[in-house]
N, C-alpha and C positions, 0 to 999 in steps of 0.2 A: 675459421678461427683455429688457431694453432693448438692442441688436445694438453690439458692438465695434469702434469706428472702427479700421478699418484702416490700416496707415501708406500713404500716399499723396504722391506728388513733391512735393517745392516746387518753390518759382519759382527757377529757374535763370541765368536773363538774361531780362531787364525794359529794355526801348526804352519812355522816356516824353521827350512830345515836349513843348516848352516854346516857346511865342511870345512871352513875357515881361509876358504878361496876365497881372491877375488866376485867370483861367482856367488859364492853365497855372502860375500856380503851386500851382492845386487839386490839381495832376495829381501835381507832384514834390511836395508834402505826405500825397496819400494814398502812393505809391509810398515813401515813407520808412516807414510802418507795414504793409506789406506784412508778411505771416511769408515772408520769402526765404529760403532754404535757405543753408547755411554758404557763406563763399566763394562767393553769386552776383555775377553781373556786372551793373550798372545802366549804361545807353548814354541818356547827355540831347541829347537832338538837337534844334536848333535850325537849323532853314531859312529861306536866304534867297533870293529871288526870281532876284537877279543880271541884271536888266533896268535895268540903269543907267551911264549914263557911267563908265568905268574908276574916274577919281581918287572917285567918290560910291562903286562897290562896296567898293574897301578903307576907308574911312572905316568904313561899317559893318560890314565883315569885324571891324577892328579893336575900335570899340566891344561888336557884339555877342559876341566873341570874350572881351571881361573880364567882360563880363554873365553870358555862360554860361559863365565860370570859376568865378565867384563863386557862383551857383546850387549848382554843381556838390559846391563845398566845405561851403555850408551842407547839402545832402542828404546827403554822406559824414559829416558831423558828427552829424546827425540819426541816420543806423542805426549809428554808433558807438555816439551816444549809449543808444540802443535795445538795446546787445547784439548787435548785427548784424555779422559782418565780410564786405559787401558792398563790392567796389568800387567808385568811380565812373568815368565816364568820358564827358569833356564832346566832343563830336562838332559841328561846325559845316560846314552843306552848302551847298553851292547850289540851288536847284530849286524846283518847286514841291511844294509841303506834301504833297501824297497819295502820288504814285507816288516824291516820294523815301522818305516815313516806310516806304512798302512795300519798297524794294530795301533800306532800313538795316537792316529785321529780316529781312527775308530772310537776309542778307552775316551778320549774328549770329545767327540759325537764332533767333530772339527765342519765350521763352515766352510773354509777354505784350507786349500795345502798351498803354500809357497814354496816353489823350487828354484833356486839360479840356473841358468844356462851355461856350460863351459864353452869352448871354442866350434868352430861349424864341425870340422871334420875332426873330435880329438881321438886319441890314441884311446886312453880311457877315460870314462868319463862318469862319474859317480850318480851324478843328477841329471844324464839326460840317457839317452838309448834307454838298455832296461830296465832301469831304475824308472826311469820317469813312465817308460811306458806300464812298467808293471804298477807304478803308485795311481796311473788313470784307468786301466784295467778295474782294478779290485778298491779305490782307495773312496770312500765314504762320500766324498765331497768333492768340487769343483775342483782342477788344478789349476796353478799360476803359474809359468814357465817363464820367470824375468831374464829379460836378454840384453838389453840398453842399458846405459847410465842414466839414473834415476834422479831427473831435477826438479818434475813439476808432473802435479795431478793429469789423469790419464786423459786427452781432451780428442784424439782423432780417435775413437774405436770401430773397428770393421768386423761384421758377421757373416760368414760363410756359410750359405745356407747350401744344404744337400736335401735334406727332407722337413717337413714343415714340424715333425714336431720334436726332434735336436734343435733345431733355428729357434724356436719358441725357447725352450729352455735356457740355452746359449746368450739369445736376447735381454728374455726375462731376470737372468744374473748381473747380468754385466751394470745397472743402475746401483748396485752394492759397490761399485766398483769405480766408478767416474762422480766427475760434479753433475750435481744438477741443471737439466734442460742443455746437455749434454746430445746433439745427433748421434746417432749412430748410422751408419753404411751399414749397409744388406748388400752382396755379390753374392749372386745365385748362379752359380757356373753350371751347366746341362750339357749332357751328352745325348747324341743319337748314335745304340749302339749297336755292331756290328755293321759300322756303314760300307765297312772293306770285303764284307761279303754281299752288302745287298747292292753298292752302287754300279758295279760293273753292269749290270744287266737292268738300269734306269734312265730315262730318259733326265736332262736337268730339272725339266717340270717336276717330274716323279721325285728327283729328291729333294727338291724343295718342300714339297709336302711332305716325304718322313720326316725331314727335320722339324718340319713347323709341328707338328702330331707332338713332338716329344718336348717344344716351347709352348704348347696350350700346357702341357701338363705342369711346364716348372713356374707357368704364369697365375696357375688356378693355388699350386701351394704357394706363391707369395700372397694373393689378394686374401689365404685360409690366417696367415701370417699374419698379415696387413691387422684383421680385425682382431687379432689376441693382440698385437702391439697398441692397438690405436687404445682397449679396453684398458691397459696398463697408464696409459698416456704417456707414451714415451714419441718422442723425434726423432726419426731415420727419414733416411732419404735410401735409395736404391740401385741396382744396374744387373741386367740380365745381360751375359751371354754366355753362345755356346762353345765347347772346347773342352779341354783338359782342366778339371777342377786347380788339381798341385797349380797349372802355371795363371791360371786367370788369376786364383787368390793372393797369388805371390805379386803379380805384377797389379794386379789393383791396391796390395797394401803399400806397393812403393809408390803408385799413384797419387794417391794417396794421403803419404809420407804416416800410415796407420800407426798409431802407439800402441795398439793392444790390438790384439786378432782375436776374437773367439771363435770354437772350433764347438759344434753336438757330437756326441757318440750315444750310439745305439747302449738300452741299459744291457748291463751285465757282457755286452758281447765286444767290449773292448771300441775301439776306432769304425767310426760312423761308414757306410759300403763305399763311400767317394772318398773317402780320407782313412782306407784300409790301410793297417801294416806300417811300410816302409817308407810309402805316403806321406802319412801324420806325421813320420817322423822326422820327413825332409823338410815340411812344411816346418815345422819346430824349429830345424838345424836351421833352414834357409831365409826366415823369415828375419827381417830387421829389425822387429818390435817384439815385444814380451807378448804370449800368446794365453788365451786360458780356453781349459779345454774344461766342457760340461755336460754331466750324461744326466738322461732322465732320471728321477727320483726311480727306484726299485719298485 
């Protein structure tokens, strides 16, 4: 018998950040089809640098100020329209984009951050590189990294699992975030490492058994997996193999055709050891779905 999704939190208060790109307006269009919880709060923040002659800062205080009035209205009309009775509430800061987006969700204890995606390779880029990675570094809550055009509720989501308890986490959010009895994909991508130094000197037998040694182990964290999901009652389905985490993820999400990727990271120590650094942040660029990335609670 198929296991009974359990009731599980909505989204309470949702921080989505707007530079009044196209990109951010990917951000405040998925955030309008969020399932938010009765009565949450939505905080749209919009940051400005504030490194300018006085009479130039209020000029764009002012402007960007009826910009992101206007935003703000069409998003409260959007989860009206939705059935939603979500607040809005339009926030205009100074600062730079990262460590202010992280002290706004801090100051609203934020369940979710919403960021849009710019282009794969841009020149610069506000909300992705260091921005985005410094707001998953240090930032309170779950990131949302929207990359698609936003037409319908999240329905193919895929989990990349490196260690069983990032994947738990990553897993256990992601029902905030989709319809119910909604599968999920699990891709547990494993390495056997240093094979360029040990297999010169193995027979094929011999490395068929290193590798199998390092697939007992990625097999025993899914089945640890398996029973924290099954306790939640959620639906996944599965697929191990071995390789390079970055290219299995990417091509099983095109397999796929994934709308959402979730990604664990280790707490406090930024991007999970399989999706370190430059990694996480190809996977980000390269991926063709909006990704959300989730570190253990502190």
């Amino acid at each position: 018998m198929a296991p009974t999704r359990k009731p599980l939190p909505l989204l309470r208060t949702v921080l989505v950040a707007t530079d009044f790109s196209p990109a951010g307006a990917r951000a405040v269009e998925r955030t309008a089809r969020l399932p938010l919880a009765p009565g949450a709060a939505v905080t749209l923040v919009h940051a400005l640098p504030g490194r300018a002659p006085r009479e130039f800062v209020e000029q764009a205080r002012e402007r960007a100020g009826r910009t992101l009035a206007v935003i703000a209205q069409e998003l409260h009309a959007s989860l009206h329209a939705a059935g939603s009775s979500a607040s809005v509430e339009a926030r205009l800061v100074f600062g730079k984009p990262a460590p202010t987006l992280v002290r706004q969700a801090q100051s609203a204890g934020t369940d979710l951050i919403v960021l849009g995606r710019h282009g794969r390779r841009p020149v610069r880029d506000l909300f992705l590189g260091s921005t985005a990675e410094h707001v998953i570094r240090y930032g309170p809550s779950p990131v949302l990294v929207v990359h698609g055009l936003v037409e319908d509720p999240y329905r193919r989501p895929l989990v990349a699992v490196d260690a069983e308890e990032t994947a738990r986490h990553a897993a256990g959010f992601l029902p905030a975030l989709v319809e119910p009895r909604i599968s999920l994909r699990l891709i547990h991508a494993y390495e056997s490492p240093l094979e360029y130094m040990v297999f010169p000197g193995l027979t094929l037998e011999e490395r068929a058994r290193y590798r199998e040694r390092f697939k007992d182990s990625a097999l025993r964290q899914l089945r640890s997996l398996h029973r924290h999901l099954d306790a939640l009652g959620l639906h996944y389905r599965q697929a191990l193999e071995h390789g390079s985490p970055y290219s299995i993820i990417l091509k099983e999400a095109r397999r796929h055709r994934a709308d959402l990727l979730a990604l664990g990271t280790q707490a406090r120590s930024g991007l999970s050891r399989v999706l370190l650094g430059s990694v996480a942040t190809d996977v980000i660029r390269e991926a063709g779905c909006d990704v959300l990335v989730v570190r253990p609670p502190a």
